[in-house]
C-alpha positions as CSV (number, residue, x, y, z in Angstrom):
1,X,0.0,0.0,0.0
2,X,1.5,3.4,-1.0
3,X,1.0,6.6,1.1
4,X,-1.1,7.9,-1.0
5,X,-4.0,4.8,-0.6
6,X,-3.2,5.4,3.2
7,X,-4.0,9.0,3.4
8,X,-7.0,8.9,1.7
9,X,-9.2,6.6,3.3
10,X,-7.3,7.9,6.9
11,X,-8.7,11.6,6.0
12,X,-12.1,10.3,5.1
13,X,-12.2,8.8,8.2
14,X,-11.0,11.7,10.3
15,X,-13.3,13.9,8.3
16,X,-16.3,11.5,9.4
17,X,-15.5,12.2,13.1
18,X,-15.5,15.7,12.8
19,X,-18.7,15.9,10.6
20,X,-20.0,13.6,13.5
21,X,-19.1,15.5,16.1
22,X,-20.1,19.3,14.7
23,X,-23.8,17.7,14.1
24,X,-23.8,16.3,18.1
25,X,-22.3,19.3,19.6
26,X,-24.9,21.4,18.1
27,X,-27.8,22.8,20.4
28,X,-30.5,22.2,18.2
29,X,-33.3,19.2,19.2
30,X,-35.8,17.5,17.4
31,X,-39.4,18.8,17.6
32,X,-41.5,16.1,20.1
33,X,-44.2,15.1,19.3
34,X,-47.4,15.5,21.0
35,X,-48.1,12.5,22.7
36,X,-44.2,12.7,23.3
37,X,-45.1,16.2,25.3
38,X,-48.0,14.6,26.9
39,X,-50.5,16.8,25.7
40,X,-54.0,16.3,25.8
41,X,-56.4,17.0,22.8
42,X,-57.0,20.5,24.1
43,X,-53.5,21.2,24.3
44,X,-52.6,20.1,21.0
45,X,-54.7,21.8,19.4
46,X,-53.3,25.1,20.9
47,X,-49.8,23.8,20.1
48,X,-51.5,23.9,16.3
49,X,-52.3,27.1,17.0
50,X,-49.0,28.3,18.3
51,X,-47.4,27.0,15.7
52,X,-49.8,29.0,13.4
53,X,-50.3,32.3,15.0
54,X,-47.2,32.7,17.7
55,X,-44.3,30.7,16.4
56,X,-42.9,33.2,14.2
57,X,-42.6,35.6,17.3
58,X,-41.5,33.9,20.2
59,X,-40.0,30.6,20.9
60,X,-42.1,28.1,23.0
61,X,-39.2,26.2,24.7
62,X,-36.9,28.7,25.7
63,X,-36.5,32.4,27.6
64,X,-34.6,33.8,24.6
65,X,-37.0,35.7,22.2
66,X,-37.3,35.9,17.9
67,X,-39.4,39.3,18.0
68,X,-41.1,39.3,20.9
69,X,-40.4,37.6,24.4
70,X,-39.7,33.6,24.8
71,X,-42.6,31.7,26.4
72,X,-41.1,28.9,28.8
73,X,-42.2,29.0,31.5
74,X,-45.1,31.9,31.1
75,X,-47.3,30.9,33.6
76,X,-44.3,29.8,36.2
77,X,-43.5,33.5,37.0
78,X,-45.6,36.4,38.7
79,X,-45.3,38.7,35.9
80,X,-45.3,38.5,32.1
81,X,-41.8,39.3,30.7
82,X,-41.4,42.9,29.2
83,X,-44.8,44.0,30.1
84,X,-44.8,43.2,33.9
85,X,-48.6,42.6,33.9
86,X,-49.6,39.6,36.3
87,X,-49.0,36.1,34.7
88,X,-52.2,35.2,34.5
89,X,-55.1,33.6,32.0
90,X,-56.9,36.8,31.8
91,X,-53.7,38.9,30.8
92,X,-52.8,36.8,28.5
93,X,-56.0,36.2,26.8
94,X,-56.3,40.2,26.3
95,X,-53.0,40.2,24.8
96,X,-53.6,37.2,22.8
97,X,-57.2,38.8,21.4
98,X,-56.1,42.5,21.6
99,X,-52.5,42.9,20.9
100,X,-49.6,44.9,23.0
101,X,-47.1,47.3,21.8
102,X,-45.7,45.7,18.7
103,X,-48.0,42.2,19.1
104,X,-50.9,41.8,16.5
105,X,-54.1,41.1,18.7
106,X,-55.9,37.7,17.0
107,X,-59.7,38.1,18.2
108,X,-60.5,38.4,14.4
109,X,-58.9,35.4,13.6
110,X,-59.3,33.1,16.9
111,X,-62.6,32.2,18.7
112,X,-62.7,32.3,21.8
113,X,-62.1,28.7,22.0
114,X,-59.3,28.7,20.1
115,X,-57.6,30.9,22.8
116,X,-58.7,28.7,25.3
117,X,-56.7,25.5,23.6
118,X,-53.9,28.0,22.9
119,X,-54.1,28.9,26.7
120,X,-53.9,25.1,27.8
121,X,-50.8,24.6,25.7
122,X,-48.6,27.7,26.9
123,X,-49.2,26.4,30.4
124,X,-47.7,23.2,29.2
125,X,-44.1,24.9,28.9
């Protein structure tokens, strides 16, 4: 075997593990399912939601924000984050139907069951 036929399946190898390696090391998880979650039907129905409506805002499993505030763990603190209104279902349902500050208001587009399912699945993170 010449050096050359060693080198080459060596770097493949080597270029393998680091390939390997950059795709584990990065922070990004697979989306669970619902029954993964444990949601009821309620729930997933206003994870459906989210994902239609809030998504492109704020991230559901994390404290860091896309345009508006992350929502983990909305409903385990006193006050909402930014606004400092109380954490509570009637606070968010008026900012879910009515808007704040930069936040589109969806009571044109959501009944008032839909906020209700959206409401059972943001106290699910």
């Amino acid at each position: 075997m010449n050096r050359s036929q060693w080198i080459s399946p060596t770097l493949l190898a080597f270029l393998a593990m680091v390939a390997l390696l950059a795709f584990t090391g990065c922070d990004v998880e697979r989306r669970k399912s619902d029954a993964e979650l444990g949601l009821n039907p309620q729930q997933a129905a206003g994870r459906k939601l989210y994902d239609n409506f809030c998504d492109r805002c704020h991230e559901p499993y994390s404290t860091r924000g896309k345009k508006g505030p992350g929502l983990k763990g909305i409903f385990k603190n006193q006050y909402l984050p930014l606004s400092g209104l109380p954490a509570n279902d009637d606070r968010v349902t008026d900012i879910v139907k009515f808007g704040r500050a930069k936040m589109e208001g969806f009571g044109q587009v959501m009944t008032d069951e839909q906020v209700k399912q959206l409401l059972a699945y943001l106290h699910t993170l």
